[in-house]
C-alpha positions in Angstrom: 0.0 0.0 0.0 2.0 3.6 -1.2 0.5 7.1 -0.8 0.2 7.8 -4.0 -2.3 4.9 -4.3 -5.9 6.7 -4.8 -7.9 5.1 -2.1 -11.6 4.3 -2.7 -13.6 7.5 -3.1 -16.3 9.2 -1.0 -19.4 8.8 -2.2 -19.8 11.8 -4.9 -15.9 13.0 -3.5 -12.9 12.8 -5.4 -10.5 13.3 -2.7 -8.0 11.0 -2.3 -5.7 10.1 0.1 -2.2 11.6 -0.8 -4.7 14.7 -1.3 -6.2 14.4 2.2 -2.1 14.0 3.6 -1.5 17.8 1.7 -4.5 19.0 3.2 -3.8 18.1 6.9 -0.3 18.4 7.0 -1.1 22.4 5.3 -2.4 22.8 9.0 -6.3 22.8 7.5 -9.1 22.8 10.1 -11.2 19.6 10.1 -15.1 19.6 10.4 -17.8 17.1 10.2 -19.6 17.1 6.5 -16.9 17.8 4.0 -15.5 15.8 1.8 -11.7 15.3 3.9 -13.5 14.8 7.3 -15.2 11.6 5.3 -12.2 10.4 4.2 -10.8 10.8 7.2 -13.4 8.8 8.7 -13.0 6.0 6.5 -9.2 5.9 7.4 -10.4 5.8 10.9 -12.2 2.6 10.5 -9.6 0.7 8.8 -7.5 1.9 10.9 -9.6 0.3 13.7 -9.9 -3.3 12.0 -6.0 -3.5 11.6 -5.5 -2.6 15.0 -7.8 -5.0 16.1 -6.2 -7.8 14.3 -2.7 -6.8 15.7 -3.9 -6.9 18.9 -6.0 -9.7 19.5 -3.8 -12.1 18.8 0.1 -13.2 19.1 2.3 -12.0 16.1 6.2 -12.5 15.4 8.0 -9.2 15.0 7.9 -9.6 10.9 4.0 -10.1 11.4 4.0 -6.7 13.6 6.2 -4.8 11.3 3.5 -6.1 8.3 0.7 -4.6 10.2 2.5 -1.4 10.7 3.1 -1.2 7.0 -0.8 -1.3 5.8 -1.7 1.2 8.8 0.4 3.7 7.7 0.9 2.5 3.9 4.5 3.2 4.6 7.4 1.1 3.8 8.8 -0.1 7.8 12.2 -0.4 8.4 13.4 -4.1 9.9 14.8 -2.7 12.6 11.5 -1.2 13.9 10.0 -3.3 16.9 6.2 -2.7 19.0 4.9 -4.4 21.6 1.2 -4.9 21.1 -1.0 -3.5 22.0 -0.8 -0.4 19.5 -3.6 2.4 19.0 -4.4 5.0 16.5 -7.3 6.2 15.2 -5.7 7.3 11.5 -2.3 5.3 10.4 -2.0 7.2 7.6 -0.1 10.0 8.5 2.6 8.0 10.9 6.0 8.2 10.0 9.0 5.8 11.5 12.5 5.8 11.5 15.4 3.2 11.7 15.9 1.3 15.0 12.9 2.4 16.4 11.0 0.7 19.6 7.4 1.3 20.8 6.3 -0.1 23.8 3.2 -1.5 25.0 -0.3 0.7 24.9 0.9 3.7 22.9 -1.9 5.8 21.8 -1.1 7.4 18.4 -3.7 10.2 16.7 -2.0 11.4 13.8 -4.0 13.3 11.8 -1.6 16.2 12.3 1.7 14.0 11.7 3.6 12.2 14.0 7.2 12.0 12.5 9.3 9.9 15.0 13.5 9.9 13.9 15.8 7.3 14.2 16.5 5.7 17.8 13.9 6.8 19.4 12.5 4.8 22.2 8.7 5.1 23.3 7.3 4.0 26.1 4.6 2.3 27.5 1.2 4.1 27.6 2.6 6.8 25.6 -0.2 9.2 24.0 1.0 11.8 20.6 -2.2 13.7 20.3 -2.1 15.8 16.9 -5.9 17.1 17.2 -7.3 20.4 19.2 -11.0 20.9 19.2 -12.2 24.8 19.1 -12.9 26.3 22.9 -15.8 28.0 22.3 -19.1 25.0 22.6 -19.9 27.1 19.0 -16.8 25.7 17.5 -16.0 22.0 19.5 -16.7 20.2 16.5 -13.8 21.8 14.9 -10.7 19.4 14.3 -7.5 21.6 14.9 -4.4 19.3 13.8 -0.6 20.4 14.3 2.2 17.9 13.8 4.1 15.9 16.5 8.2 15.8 15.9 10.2 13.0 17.7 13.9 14.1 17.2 16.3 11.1 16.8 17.6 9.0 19.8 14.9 10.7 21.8 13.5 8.6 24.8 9.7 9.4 25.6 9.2 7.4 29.2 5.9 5.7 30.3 2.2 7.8 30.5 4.3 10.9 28.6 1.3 12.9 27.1 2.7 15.2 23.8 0.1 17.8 22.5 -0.1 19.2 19.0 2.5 21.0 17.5 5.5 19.6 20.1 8.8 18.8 18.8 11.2 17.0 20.6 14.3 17.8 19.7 17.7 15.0 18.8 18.8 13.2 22.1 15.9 14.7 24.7 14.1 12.4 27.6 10.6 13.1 28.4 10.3 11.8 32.0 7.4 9.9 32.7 3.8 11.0 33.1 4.9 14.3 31.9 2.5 16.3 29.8 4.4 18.1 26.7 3.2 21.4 25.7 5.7 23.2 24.2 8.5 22.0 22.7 11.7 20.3 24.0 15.4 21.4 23.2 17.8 19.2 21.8 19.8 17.2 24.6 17.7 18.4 27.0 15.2 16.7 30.1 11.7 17.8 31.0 9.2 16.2 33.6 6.0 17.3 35.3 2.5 18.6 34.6 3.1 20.4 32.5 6.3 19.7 31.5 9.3 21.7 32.5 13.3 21.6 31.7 14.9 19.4 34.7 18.6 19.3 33.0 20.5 18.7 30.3 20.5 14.9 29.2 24.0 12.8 30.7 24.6 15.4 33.7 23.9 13.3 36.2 26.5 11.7 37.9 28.4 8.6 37.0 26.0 5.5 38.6 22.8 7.8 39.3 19.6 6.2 37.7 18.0 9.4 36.1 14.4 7.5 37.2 12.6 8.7 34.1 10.8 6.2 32.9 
């Protein structure tokens, strides 16, 4: 399955899905009743069925890295590893690096794009949500969607919560149960609600657990 595949149309749309990848990842506003909310919504239940499948059952790493592959119709890199269970309510707009690992009961929306580099280790229970909804109760049903960067050799620890438009830059820890706001500087470690620079990343002292994760 490749992008530039047109997926099955809307009925009376002609929106496909590399289309649909342009229009979100522009930073467009979703809403219920157009043509790319539809779409999106029938990415949404495919997503659903494929991560049903992957996680009802045992599967050998090739069999997880096959599932991967048809929920985000990317090409996945053998040196990728999950631990099932996986979540995401889209697929589609999911990108993984080399030598990536993604632990147990990671929630992924990525409407918005979730790019995660090379290295980077996720833990479990880990949520990247790309989607806002509008304050006002005139505007809630208003999908806002900002992308979620994972810098390379970046270590998110277990419960970490990163909101829409966070990047986390090459080299940072995200301590566990944080919840990621604004972005994170290269090198760097943040913990807390929300989440706040602690230190830089390899100052602690020789034989001191960091306890981030």
């Amino acid at each position: 399955m490749h992008l530039a595949i047109i997926v099955e149309h809307n009925k009376g749309g002609s929106m496909n899905l590399e289309q649909l990848l342009q229009y979100l990842n522009s930073g467009n506003p979703l809403a219920s009743g157009t043509e790319a909310f539809e779409l999106m919504e029938r990415c949404t239940h495919e997503a659903m069925r494929l991560t049903a499948e992957l996680n009802s059952a045992y599967h050998t790493p090739d069999e997880v890295r096959d599932f991967m592959h048809h929920i985000t119709g990317r090409e996945i890199d053998d040196s990728f590893r999950l631990f099932p269970p996986f979540y995401t309510d889209f697929g589609k707009n999911i990108r993984l690096g080399k030598n990536v690992f993604i632990n147990a009961c990671c929630c992924f929306q990525d409407q918005g794009g979730i790019d995660v580099g090379d290295g980077a280790l996720i833990g479990h229970r880990v949520t990247l949500a790309t989607i806002n909804h509008g304050l006002s109760p005139d505007e809630r049903h208003i999908h806002h969607v900002a992308p979620i960067v994972i810098g390379e050799n970046v270590w998110i620890g277990s419960g970490a919560t990163l909101l829409p438009g966070v990047t986390v830059g090459d080299g940072a820890v995200v301590a566990a149960g944080a919840v990621v706001s604004k972005s994170v500087e290269a090198g760097s470690i943040v913990g807390g609600v929300p989440a706040r620079f602690i230190r830089r990343a390899g100052s602690h002292k020789q034989g001191e657990n960091a306890y981030v994760a």
